[in-house]
C-alpha positions as CSV (number, residue, x, y, z in Angstrom):
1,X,-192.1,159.2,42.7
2,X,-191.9,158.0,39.3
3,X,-191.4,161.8,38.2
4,X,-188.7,162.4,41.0
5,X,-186.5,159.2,39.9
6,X,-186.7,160.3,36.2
7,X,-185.4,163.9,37.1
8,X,-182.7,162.4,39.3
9,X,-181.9,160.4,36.0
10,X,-181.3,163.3,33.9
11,X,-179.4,165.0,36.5
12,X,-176.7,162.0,36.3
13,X,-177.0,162.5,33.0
14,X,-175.9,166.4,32.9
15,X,-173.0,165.8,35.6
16,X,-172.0,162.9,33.6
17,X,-171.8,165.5,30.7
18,X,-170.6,168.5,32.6
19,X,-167.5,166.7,34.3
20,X,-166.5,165.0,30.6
21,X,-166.7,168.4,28.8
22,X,-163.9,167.7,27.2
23,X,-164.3,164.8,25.7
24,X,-168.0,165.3,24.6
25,X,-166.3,168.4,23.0
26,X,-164.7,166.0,20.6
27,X,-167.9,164.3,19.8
28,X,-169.3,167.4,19.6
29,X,-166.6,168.8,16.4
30,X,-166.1,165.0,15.2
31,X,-162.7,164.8,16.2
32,X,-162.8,160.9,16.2
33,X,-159.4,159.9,16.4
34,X,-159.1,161.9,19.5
35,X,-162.3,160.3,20.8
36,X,-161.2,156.7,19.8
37,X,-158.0,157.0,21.8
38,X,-158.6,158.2,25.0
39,X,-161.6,155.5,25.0
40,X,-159.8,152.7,23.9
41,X,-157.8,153.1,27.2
42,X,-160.8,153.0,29.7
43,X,-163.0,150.3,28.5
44,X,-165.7,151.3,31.5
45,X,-165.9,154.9,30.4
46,X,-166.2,153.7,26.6
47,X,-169.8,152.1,28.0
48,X,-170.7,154.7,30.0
49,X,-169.5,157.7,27.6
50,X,-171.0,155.8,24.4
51,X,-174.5,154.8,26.2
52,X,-174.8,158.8,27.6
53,X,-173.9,159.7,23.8
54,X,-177.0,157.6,22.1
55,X,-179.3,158.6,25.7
56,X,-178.3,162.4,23.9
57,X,-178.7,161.7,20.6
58,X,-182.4,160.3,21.1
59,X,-183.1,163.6,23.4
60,X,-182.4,166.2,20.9
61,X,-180.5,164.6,18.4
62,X,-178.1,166.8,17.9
63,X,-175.2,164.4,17.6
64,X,-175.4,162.2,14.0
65,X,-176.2,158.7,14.2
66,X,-173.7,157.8,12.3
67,X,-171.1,159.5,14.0
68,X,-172.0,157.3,17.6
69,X,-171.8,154.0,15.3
70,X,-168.3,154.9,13.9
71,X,-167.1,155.1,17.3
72,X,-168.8,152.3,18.6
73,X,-167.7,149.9,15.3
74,X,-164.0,151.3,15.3
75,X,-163.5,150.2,19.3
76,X,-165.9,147.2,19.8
77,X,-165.2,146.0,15.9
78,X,-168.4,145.4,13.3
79,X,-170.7,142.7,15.2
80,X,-170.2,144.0,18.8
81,X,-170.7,147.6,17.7
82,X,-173.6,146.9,15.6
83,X,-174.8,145.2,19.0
84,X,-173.8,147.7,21.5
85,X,-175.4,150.4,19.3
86,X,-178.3,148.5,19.0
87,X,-178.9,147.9,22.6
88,X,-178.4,151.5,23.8
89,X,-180.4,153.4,21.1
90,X,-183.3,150.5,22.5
91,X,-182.9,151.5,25.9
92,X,-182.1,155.2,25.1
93,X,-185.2,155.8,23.3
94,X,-187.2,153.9,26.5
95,X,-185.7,156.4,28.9
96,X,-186.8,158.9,26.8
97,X,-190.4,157.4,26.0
98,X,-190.8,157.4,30.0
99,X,-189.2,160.6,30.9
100,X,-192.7,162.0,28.3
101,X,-194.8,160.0,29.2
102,X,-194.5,160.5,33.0
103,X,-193.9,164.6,32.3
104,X,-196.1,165.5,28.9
105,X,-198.8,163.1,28.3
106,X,-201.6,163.6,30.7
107,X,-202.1,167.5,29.9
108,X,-201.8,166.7,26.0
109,X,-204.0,163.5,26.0
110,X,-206.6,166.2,27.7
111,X,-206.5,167.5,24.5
112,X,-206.8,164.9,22.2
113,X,-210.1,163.3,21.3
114,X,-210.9,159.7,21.8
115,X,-210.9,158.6,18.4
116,X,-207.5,160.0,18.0
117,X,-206.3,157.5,20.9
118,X,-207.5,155.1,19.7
119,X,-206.2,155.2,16.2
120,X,-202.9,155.5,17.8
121,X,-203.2,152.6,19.9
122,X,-204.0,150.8,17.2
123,X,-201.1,151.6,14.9
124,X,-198.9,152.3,17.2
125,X,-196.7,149.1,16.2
126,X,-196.4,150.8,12.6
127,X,-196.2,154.6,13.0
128,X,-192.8,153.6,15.6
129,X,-191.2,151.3,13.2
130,X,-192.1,153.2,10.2
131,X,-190.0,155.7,11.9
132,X,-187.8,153.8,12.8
133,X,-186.3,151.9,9.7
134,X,-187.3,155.3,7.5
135,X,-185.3,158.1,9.5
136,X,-187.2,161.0,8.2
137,X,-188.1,162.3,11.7
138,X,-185.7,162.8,14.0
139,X,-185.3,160.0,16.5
140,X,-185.7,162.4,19.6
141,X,-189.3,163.6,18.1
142,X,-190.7,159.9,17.1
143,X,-189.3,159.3,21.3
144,X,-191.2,162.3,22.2
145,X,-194.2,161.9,20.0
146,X,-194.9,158.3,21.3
147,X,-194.2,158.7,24.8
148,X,-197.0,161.2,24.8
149,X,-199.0,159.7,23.2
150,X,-201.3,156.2,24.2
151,X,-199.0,153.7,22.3
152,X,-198.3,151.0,24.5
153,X,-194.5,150.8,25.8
154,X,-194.4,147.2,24.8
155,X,-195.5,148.6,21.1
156,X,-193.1,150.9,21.0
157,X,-190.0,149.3,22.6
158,X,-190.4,146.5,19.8
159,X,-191.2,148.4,17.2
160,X,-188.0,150.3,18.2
161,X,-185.8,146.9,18.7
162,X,-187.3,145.2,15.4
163,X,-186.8,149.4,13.4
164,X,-183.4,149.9,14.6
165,X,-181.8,146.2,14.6
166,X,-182.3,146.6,10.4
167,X,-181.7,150.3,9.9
168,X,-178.6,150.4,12.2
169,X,-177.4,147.4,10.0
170,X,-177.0,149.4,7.1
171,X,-175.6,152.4,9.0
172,X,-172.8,150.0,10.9
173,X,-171.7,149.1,7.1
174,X,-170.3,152.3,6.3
175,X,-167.5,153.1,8.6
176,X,-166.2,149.4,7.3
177,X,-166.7,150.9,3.5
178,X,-169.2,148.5,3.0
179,X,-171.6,150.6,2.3
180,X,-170.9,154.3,1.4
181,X,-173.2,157.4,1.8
182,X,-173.6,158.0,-1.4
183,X,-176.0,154.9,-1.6
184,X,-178.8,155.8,-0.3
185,X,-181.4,155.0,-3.2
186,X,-179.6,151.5,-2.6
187,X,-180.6,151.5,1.5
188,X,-183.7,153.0,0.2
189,X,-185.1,150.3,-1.5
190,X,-183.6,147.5,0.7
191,X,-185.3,149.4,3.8
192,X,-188.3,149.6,1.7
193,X,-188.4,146.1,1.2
194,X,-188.0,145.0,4.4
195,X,-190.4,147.2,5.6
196,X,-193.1,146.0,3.5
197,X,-192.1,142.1,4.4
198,X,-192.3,143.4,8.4
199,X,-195.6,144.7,7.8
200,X,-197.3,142.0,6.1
201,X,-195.8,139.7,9.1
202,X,-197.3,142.5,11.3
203,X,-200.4,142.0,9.6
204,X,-201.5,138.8,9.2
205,X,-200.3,138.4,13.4
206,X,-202.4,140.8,14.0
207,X,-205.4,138.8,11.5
208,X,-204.3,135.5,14.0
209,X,-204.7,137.5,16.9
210,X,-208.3,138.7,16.4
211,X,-209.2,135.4,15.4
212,X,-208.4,133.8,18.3
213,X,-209.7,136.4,20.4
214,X,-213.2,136.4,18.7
215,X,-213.0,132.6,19.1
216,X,-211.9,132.6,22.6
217,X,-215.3,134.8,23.3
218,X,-217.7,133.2,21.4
């Protein structure tokens, strides 16, 4: 069942995409001022054409990031397209965990050894965000890669939330020429920082937590 609604999902999805050929067209070449237009005048297509965008981009990624915030930031303005990105990569990149995990993972886990699994579960938190906030994997493979695998979905979906609510920050700054491209040792070391701050936090919860769990079974 679970299988059957996730295939109807993507189907949607490909009509969606097939009957707005078009305009995905323009995505597609990065005409934006022809994209920006014809969305400003349908404010319920702009959600639907925008979320199906990110729901793309975390499949194959094929569509720059950046490019989906720009249009996002130039119709919905800085703080609700910062948001609106936000939102949809999270629930974008949880479609996409599910779709795997209901299609790929039981024949690959077959595969892997226990250890393995367990390690992931483990770090599962880190290896997401890490991703996350440090973009040198494709969004669509870190997806891919943890819906297969035996992270938890509540790992991954916060580690997603908490990774993308700093790195798509930085990324909304540029269409305002906040921030330019050419900054990126800048981002670096700003990501880095915060990244380093997240996982000391991540630590020591996770110190508290097997604390009280050792006391709790004493």
């Amino acid at each position: 069942m679970k299988k059957i609604l996730t295939l109807i999902g993507l189907l949607v999805i490909v009509i969606f995409i097939v009957s707005n050929a078009e305009l995905f067209t323009m995505v597609w070449k990065s005409d934006l001022d022809s994209v920006i237009t014809i969305l400003t005048e349908n404010l319920l297509l702009t959600f639907v054409v925008t979320f199906v965008l990110m729901i793309v981009q975390n499949s194959f990624t094929i569509i720059p990031l950046i490019l989906l915030l720009t249009i996002n930031v130039a119709i919905f303005g800085f703080i609700y397209g910062y948001l609106w990105s936000w939102v949809t990569s999270v629930v974008a990149s949880g479609f996409i965990f599910y779709a795997a995990r209901n299609w790929f993972q039981a024949p690959l886990l077959k595969k892997m050894g226990p250890k393995w699994r367990e390690s992931v579960v483990e770090h599962g938190f880190m290896y997401v965000f890490t991703g996350r906030i440090f973009p040198l994997i494709p969004t669509s493979l870190i997806n891919l890669a943890a819906g297969v695998s035996s992270v938890t979905f509540k790992d991954f979906l916060l580690a997603t939330a908490l990774g993308n609510l700093i790195y798509f920050f930085f990324l909304s700054l540029i269409p305002y020429g906040l921030l330019s491209v050419e900054m990126n040792e800048y981002t670096l070391a700003v990501l880095a920082f915060l990244f380093l701050l997240f996982f000391l936090i991540y630590k020591r919860f996770k110190k508290k937590k097997k604390v009280t769990f050792f006391r709790k079974n004493r």
